[in-house]
MARFI-761122 format. One record per atom (N, C-alpha, C): residue in three letters; x, y, z. Coordinates in pm, whole numbers, plus 50000, padded with zeros to 5 digits. Atoms other than C-alpha are relative to their C-alpha. Example, Ala and Ser with C-alpha at 12.3 -4.5 7.8 and 13.67 -1.06 7.14 Angstrom:
2
ALA500894988150000;ALA512304955050780;ALA500905012050000;SER499184988149994;SER513674989450714;SER499235010950073;
! end
This chain:
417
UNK501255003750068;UNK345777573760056;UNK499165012549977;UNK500614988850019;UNK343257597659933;UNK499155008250094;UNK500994993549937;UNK340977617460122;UNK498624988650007;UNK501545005850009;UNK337527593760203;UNK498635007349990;UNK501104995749968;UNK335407622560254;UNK500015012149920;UNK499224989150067;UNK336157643759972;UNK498435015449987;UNK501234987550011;UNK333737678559941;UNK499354999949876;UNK500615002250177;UNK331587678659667;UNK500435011449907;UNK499664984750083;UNK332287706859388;UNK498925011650017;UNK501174990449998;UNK330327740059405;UNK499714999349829;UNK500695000850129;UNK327907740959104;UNK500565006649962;UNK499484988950069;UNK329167763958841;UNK499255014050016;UNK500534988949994;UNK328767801258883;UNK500265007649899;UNK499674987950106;UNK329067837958697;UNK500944995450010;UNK498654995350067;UNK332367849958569;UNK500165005250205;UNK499225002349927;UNK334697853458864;UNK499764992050134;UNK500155014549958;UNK333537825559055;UNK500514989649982;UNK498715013450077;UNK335847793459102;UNK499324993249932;UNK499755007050093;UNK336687775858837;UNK499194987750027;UNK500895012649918;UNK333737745058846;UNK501474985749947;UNK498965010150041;UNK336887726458625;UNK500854991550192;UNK499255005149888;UNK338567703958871;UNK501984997549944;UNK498985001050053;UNK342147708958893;UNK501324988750080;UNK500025013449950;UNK344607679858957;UNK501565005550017;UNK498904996349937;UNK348007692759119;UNK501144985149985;UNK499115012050023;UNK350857663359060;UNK501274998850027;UNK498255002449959;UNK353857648859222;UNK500365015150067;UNK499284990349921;UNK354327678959473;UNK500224994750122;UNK499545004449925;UNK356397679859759;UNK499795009950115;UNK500404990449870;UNK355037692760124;UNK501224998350078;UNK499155002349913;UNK356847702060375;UNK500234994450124;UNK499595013949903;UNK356877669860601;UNK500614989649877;UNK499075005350116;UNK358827655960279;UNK498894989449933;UNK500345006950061;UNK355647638960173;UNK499915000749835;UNK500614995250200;UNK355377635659752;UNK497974997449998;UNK501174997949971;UNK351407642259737;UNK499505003049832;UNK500804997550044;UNK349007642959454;UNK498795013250063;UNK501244994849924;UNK346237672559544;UNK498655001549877;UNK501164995550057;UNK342737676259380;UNK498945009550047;UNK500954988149980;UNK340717708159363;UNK499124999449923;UNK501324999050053;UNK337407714959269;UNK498835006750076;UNK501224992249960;UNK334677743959360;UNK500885010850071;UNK499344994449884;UNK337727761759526;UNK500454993450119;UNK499775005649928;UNK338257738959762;UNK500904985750003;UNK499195012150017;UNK340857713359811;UNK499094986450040;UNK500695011049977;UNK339077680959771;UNK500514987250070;UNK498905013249936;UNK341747654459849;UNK501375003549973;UNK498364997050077;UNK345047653059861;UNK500844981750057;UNK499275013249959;UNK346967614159857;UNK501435000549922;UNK498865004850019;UNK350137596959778;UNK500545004549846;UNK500095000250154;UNK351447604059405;UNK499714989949908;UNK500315006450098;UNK349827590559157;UNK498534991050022;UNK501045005249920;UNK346747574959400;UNK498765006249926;UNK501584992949951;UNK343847602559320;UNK499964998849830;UNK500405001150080;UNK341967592559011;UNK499425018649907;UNK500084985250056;UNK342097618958712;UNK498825006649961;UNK500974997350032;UNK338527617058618;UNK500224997349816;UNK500685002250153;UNK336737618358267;UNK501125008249903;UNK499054987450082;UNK339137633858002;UNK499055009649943;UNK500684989150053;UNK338527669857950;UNK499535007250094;UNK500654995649850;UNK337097673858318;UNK501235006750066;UNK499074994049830;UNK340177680658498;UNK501355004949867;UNK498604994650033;UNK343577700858428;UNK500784996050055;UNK498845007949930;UNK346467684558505;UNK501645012849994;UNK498544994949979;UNK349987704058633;UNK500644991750088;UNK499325004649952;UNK352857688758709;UNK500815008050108;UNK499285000449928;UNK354447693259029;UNK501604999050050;UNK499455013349965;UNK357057671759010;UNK501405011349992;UNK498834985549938;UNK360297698759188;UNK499265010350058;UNK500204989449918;UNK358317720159364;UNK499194998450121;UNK500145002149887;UNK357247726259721;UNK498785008249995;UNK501374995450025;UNK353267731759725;UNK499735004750180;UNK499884994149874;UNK353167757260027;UNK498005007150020;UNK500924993449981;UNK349587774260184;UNK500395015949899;UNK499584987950079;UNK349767807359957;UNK500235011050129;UNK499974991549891;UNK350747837860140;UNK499305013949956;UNK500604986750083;UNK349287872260144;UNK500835012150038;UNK499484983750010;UNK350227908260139;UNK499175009850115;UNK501504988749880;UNK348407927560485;UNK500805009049995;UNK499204982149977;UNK350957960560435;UNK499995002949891;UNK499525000250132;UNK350657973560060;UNK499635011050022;UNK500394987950041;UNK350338010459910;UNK499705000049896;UNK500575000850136;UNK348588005559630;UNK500005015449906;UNK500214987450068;UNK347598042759583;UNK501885008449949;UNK498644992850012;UNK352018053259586;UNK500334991049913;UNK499705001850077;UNK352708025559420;UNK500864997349882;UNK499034999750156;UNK355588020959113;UNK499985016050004;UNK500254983150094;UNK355428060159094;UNK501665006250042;UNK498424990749984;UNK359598067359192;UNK500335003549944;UNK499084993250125;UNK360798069658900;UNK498865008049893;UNK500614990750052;UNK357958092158742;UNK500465013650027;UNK499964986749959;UNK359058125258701;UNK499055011750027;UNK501154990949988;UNK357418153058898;UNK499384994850123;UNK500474999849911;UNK355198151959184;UNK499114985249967;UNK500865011250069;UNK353228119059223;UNK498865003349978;UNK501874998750050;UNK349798116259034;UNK499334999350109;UNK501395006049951;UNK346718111159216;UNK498765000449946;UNK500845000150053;UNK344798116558965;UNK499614983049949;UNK501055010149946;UNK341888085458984;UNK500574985949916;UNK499315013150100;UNK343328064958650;UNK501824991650041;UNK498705001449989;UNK347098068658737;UNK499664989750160;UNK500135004649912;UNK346168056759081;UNK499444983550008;UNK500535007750020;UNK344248030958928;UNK500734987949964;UNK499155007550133;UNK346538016158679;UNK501194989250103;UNK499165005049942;UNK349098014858977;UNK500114985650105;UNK500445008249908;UNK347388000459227;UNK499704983649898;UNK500875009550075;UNK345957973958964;UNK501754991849972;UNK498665006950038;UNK350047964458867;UNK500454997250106;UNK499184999149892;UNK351277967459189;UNK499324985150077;UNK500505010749961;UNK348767940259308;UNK500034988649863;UNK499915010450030;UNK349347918759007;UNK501414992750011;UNK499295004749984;UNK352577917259079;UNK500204994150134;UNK500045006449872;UNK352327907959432;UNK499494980649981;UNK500565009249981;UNK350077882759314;UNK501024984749919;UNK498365009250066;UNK353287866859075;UNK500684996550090;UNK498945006049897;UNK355377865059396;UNK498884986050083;UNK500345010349944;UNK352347843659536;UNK498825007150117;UNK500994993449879;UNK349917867059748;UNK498955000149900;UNK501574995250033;UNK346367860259666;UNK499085009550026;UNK500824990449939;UNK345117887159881;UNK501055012650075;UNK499394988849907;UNK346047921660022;UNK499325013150009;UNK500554983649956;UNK345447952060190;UNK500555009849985;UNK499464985550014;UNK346277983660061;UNK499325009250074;UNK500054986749952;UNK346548013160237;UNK499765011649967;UNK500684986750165;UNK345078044960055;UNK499695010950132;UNK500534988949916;UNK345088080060227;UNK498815006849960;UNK501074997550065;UNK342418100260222;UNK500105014250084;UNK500104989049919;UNK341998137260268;UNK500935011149870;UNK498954993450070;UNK344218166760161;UNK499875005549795;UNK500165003350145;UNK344738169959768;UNK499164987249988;UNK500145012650020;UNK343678131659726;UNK497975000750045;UNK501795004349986;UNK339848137859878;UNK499634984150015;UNK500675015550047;UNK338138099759803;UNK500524992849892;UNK499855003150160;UNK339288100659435;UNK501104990150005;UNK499305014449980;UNK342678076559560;UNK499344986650030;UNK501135012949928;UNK340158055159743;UNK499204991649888;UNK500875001750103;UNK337968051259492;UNK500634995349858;UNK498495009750089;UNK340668039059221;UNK499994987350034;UNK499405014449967;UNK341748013759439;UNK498794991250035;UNK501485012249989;UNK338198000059488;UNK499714998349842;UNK500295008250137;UNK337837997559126;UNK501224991949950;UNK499225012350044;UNK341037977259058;UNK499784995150114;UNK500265021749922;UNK339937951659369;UNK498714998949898;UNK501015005850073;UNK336847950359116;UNK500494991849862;UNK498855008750130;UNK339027944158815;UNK500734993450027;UNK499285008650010;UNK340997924258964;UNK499064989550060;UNK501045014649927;UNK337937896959132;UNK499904990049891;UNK499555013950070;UNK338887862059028;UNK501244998249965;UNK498595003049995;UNK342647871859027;UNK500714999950128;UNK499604997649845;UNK343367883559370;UNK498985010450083;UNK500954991949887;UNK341327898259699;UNK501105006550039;UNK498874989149968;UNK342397933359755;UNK498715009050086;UNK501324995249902;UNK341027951860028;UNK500315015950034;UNK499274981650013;UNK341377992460095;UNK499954999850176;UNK500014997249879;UNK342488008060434;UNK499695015649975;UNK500364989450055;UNK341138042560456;UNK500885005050110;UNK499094994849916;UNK343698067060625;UNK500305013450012;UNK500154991249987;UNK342998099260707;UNK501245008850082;UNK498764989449904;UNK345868127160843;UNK499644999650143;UNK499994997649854;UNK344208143761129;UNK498345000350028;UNK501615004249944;UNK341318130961351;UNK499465011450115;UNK500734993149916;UNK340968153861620;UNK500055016550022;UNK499994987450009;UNK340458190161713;UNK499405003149859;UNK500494993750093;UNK339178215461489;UNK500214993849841;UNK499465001350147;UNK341368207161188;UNK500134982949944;UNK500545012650081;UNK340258170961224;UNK498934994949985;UNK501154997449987;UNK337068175661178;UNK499174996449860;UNK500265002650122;UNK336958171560797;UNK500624987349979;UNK499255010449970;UNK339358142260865;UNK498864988949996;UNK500755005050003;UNK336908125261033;UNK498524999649926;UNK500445001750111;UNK333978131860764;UNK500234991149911;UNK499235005650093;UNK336098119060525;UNK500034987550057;UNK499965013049925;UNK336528086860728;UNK498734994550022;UNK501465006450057;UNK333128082360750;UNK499374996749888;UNK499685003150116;UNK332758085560399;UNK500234991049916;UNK499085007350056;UNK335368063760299;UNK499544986950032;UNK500305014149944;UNK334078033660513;UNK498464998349902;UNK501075003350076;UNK330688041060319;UNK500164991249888;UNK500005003850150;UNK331828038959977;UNK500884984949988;UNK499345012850017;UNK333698004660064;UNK501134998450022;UNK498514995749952;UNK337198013360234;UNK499344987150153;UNK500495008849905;UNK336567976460471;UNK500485003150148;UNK499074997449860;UNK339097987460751;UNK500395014649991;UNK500364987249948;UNK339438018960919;UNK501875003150037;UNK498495001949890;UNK343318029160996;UNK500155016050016;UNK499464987650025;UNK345428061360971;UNK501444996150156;UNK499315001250001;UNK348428071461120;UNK500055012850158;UNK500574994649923;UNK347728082561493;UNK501545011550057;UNK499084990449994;UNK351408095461570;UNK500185016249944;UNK499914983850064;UNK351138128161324;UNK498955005550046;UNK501314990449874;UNK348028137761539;UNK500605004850067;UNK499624996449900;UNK348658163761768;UNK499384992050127;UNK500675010349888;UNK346398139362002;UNK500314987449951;UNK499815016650046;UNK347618101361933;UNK498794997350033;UNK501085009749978;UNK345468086762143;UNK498855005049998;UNK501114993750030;UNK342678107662091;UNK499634996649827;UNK499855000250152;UNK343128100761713;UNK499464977949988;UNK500145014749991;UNK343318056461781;UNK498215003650105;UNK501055003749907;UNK340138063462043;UNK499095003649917;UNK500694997250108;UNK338448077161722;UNK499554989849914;UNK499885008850076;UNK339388051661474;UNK499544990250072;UNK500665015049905;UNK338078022061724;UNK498755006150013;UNK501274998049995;UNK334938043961782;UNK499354995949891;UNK500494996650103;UNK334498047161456;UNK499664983149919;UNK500065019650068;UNK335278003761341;UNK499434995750109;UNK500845007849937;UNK333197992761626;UNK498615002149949;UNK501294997950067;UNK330248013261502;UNK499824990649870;UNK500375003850132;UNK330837996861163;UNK500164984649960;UNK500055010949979;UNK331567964161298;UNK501604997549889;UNK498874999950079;UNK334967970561086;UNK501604995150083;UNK498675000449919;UNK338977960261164;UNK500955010850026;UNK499314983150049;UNK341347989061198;UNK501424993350040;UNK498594999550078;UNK344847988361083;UNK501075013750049;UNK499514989849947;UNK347038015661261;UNK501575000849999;UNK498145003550041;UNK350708024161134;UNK500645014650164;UNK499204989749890;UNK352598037461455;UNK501664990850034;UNK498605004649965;UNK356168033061559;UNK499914993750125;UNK499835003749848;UNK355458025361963;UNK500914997750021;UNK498834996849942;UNK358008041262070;UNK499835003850164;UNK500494993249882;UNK355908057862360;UNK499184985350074;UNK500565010549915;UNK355188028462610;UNK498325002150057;UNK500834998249952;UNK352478047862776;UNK499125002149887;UNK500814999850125;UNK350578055962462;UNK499774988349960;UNK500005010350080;UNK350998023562345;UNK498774990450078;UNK501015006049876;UNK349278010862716;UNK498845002749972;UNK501234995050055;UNK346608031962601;UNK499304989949932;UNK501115010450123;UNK345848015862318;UNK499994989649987;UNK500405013149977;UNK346027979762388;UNK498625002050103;UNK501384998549931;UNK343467992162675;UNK498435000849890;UNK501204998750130;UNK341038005362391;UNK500054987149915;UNK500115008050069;UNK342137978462158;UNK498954986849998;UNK500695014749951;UNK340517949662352;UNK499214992949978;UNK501175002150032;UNK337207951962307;UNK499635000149906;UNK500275001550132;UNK337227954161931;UNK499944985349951;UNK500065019850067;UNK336017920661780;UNK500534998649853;UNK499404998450137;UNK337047927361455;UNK501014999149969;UNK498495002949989;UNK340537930561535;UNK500625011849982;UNK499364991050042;UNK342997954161542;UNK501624995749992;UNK499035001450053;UNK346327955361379;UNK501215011649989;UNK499234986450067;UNK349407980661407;UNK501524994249979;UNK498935000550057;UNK352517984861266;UNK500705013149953;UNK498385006750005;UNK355667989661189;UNK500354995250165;UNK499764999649886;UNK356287993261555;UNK501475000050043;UNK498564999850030;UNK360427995461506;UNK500005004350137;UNK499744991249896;UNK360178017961846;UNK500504989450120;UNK499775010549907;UNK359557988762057;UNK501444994349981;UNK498435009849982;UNK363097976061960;UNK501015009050093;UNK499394987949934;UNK364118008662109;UNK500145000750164;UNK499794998049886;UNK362998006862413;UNK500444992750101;UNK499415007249865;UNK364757993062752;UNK499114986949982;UNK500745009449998;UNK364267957162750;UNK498844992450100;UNK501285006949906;UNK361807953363081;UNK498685009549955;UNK501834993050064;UNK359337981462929;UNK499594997949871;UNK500245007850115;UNK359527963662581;UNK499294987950076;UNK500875014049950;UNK358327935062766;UNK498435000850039;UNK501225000649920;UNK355627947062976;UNK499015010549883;UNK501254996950096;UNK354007968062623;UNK499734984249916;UNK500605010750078;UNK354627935162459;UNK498904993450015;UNK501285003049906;UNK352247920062725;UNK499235001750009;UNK501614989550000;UNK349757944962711;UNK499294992649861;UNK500545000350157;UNK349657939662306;UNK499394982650014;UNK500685014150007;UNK349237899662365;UNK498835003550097;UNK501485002149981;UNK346247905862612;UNK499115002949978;UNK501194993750065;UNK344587927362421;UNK499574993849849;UNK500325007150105;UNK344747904662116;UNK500885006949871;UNK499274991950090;UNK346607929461898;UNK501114997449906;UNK499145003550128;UNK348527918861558;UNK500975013450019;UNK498494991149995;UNK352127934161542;UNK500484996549839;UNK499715002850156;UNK352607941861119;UNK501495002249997;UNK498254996550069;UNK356707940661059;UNK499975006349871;UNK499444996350120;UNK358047955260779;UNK501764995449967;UNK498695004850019;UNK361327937960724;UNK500675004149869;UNK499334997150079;UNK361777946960400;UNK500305015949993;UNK499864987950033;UNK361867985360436;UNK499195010350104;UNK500844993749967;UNK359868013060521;UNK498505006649926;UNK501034994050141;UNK356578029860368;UNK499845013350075;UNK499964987049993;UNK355558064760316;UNK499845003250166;UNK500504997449907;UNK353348063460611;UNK500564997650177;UNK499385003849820;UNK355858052760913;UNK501595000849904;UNK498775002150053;UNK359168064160783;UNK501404996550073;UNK499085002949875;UNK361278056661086;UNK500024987549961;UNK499575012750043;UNK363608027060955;UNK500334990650160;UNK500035010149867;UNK364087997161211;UNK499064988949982;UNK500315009649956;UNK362417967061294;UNK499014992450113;UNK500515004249885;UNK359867951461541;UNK500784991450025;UNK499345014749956;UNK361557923461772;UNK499114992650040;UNK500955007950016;UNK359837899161633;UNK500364988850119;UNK500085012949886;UNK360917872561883;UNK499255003450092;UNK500374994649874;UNK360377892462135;UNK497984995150031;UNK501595000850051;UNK356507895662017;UNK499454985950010;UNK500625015350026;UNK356067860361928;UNK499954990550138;UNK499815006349892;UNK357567846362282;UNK498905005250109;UNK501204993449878;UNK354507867362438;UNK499254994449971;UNK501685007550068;UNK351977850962230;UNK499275011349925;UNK500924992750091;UNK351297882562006;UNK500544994049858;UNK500005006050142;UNK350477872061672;UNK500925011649899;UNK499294989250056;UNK352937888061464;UNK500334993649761;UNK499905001950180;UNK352497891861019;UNK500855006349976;UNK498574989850084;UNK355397907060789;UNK499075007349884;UNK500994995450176;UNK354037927160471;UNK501355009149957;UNK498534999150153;UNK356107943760192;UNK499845018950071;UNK499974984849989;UNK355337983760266;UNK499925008049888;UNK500024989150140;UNK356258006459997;UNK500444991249895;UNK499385004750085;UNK356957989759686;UNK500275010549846;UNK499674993250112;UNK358988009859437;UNK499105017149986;UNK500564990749999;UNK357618042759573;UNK501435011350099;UNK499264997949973;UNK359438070859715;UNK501094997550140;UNK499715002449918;UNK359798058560035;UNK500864985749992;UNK499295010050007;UNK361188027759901;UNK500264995149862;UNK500455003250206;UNK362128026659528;UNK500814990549930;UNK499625015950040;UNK363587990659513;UNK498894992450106;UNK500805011049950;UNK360387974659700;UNK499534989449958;UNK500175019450073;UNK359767939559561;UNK498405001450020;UNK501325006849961;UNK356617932859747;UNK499904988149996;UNK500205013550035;UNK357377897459761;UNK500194995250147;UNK499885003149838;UNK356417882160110;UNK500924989149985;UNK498405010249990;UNK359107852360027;UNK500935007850069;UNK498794989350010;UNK361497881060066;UNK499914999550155;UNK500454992649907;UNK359777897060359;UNK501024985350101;UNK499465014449922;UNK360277855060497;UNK501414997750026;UNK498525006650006;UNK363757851660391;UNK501165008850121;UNK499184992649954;UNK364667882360565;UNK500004998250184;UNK500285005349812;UNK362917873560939;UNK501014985550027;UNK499215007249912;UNK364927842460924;UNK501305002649980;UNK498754998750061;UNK368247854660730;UNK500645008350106;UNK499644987049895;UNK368237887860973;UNK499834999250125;UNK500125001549853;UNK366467883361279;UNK499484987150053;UNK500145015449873;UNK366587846461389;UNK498844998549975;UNK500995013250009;UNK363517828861290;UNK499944992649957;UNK499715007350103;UNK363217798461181;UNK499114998649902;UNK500774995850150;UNK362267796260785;UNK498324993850042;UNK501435005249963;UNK359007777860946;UNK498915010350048;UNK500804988649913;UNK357977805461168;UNK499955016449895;UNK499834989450076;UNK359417831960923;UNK498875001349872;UNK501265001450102;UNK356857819860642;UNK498274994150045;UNK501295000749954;UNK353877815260908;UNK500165016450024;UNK500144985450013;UNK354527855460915;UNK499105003949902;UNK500904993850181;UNK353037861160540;UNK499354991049955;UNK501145006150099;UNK351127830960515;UNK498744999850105;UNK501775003649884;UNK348647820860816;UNK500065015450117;UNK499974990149927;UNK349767849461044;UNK499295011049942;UNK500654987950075;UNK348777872560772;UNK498564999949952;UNK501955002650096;UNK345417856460610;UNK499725003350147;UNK501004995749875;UNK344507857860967;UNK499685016050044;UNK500514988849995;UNK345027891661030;UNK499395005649933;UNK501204995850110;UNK343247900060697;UNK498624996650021;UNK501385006450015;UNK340437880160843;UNK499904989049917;UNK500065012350090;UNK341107852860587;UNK499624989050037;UNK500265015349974;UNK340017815060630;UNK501444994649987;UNK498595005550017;UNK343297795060718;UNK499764989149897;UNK499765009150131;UNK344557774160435;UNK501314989050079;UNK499395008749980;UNK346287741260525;UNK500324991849842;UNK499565003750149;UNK347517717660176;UNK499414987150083;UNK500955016249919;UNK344347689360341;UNK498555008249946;UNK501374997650042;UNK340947682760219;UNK499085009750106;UNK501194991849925;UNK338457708860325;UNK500405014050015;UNK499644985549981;UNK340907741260329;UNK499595003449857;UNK500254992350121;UNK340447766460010;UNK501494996249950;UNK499195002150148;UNK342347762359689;UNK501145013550029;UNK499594983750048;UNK344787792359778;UNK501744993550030;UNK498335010049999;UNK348387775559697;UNK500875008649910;UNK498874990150104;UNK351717787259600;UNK501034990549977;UNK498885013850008;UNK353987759759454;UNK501565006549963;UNK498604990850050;UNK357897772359439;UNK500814984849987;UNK498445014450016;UNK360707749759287;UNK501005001850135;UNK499325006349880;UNK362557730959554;UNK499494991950067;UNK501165013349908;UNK361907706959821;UNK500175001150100;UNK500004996349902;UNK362477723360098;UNK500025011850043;UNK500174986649927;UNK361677753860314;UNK500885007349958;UNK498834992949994;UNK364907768260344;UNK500495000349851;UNK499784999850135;UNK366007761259995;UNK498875011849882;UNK500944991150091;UNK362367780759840;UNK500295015350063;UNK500044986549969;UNK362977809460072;UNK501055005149935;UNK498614999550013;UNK366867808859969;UNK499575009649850;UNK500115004950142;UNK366227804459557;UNK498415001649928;UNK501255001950017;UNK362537811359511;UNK499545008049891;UNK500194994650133;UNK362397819559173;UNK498435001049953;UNK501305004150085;UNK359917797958946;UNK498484998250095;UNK501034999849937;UNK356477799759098;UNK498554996049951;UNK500975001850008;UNK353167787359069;UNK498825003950051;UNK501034994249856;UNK350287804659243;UNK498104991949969;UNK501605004049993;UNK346427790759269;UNK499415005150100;UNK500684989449919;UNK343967811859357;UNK497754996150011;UNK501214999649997;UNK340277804059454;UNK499944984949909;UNK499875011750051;UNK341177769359285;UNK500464997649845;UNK499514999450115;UNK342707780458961;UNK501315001649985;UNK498775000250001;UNK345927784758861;UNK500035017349941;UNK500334979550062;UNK346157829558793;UNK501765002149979;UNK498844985450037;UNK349847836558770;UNK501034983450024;UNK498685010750053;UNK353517812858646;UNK500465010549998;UNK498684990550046;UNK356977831458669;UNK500764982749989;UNK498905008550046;UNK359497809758521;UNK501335002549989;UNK498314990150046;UNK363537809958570;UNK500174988849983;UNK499635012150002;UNK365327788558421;UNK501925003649983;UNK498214992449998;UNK369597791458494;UNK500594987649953;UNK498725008050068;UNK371937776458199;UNK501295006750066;UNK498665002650001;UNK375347770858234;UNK500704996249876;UNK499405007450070;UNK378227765058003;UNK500294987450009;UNK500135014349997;UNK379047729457943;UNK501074998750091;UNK499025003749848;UNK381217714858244;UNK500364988750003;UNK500005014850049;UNK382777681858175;UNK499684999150235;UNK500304999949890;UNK383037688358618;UNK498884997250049;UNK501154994049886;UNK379647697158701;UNK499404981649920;UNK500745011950024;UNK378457664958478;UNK500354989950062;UNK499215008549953;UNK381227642258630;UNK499115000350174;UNK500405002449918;UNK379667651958960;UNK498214995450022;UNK501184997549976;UNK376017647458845;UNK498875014250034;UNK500654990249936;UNK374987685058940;UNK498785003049966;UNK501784995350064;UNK371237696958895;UNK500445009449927;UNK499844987650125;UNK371007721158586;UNK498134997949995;UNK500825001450029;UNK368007727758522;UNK499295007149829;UNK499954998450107;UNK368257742158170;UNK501324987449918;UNK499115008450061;UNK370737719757884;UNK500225005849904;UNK499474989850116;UNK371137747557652;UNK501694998450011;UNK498764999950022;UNK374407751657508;UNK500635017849986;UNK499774987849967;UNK375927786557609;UNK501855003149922;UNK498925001150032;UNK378567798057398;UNK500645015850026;
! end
């Protein structure tokens, strides 16, 4: 039955403000195998009942999409991206960083994320060196050009924090958090001081009431002790990754950093699909491992199509297919990696497919989990309660007196000669 207590619509606002249209989702299939009608309106899922139950309204008021084959999932997001590297492999020559090229990239690189189904993500953007602010500053003007298609958020990531020669480092990091860089990270391993470098970056996001984002391998147990100690007290949250090291080490001192990382609250980012510039040591976190402690553990894409990885997709399906295809999770847990595991670590509002969560949906043909992660072509994404991005596949066949004799799904009827 429908929702009884449905939310009212938010009045209409400016230009990238949701859609005041109410939009009317049809014949989709969740994954407790119910078929579901959903209705949105103000951004917010208003109701969601049986098919065919939730009244369409006045004609002209509401948009109607059909559903009817696909599996209407919470959307997922993107918390590992390089916006500023980027598509740039196959450019010949050293990569740009000049402010447009950086711009352009970052601005494609997140619309394509947002085609696989990520409404939101965090790119990673160094800062320092050649690059100064001017990368940074790019990628804050495509999250402006892109508001009302997808939330994109900058990590600011400075080389070296301490001693003399990180001295401009940190400047620059101050800086960067000014001009609108929301989270604070960098990459504490290439410090000649690690933890002097992470005891920085937490000084520095507590002052600003900011999250910090920290790409390390934790390979070094005791370092790692460290910084769950520091981590703790950050309310904001802190987040590191790749962490491949931990798979490395002896399985009773993998345990007892895992431990540390769950009591200190600390998000563990995988990279399953690859590596990125900034942590090039290939491998794996063990994600079980992580998860059976109670640390919250997200997947994200890394490098996409940059040199560190110049077949990166960026498609957290992928990222999903690969935690349960590769390392044993099941497709349930593997796609709470890139959808709720991840909005959360972004700070996001969780999204459930029930009245009262946000409009942030990703509908994929199929009707079941395992099947969308498998096959997850055609896609639907809704974002802030609109519909922003359709990929469409559609796979003919020649004619088969067989495949008809058995009934098989086709989902094209072209004639292929």
């Amino acid at each position: 039955m429908p929702d009884s207590h449905p939310q009212p619509p938010n009045p209409p606002g400016p230009p990238g403000r949701p859609d005041p249209a109410t939009l009317l989702l049809c014949g989709a299939r969740l994954t407790d195998g119910r078929t579901v009608d959903v209705r949105v309106s103000g951004g917010h899922i208003e109701a969601v009942g049986t098919a065919g139950s939730l009244a369409p309204g006045p004609p002209g008021t509401v948009s109607r999409v059909d559903l009817g084959g696909y599996l209407l999932l919470p959307a997922p997001a993107e918390p590992h991206a390089h916006g500023d590297t980027a598509l740039s492999a196959e450019q010949p020559g050293p990569v740009s960083y000049a402010p447009e090229d950086v711009q352009r990239r970052a601005t494609e690189a997140a619309l394509l994320q947002l085609g696989h189904g990520a409404t939101a993500s965090r790119a990673h953007v160094r800062v320092g060196e050649e690059r100064g602010l001017g990368a940074l500053e790019a990628v804050l003007q495509a999250r402006r050009s892109l508001h009302g298609l997808a939330e994109l958020t900058a990590v600011a990531m400075p080389r070296l924090l301490t001693g003399t020669a990180g001295a401009d480092g940190l400047a620059l990091l101050r800086d960067a958090v000014k001009m609108g860089a929301s989270v604070v990270g960098g990459c504490p391993d290439v410090d000649p001081d690690p933890t002097g470098y992470a005891a920085t970056v937490l000084e520095l996001a507590a002052e600003h009431g900011a999250p910090v984002d920290l790409h390390t391998d934790a390979a070094d147990p005791a370092r790692l002790a460290r910084l769950a100690a520091m981590a703790g007290g950050l309310r904001a949250g802190v987040t590191i990754g790749p962490c491949a090291g931990l798979a490395r080490l002896p399985l009773d001192v993998a345990r007892r950093a895992v431990d540390q990382l769950a009591a200190a609250g600390v998000t563990v980012m995988c990279l399953p699909q690859g590596v990125c510039g900034a942590a090039d040591i290939r491998g794996a976190a063990p994600v079980r491992l992580l998860r059976a402690a109670g640390v919250r553990v997200a997947a994200g894409s890394g490098a996409m199509r940059d040199v560190a990885n110049p077949v990166g997709r960026g498609d957290p399906l992928e990222a999903a297919y690969l935690l349960s295809s590769v390392h044993g999770l099941s497709p349930e847990d593997a796609y709470d990696t890139v959808s709720a595991s991840a909005r959360a670590a972004l700070g996001l509002p969780e999204v459930r497919v029930e009245a009262g969560f946000p409009a942030e949906l990703l509908a994929v043909r199929g009707d079941r989990l395992p099947g969308a992660l498998s096959l997850a072509y055609s896609r639907i994404v809704v974002h802030r309660g609109r519909v922003v991005a359709r990929t469409s596949a559609v796979r003919e066949y020649c004619n088969s007196a067989a495949a008809e004799e058995l009934g098989l799904p086709r989902q094209g009827r072209g004639k292929l000669s």
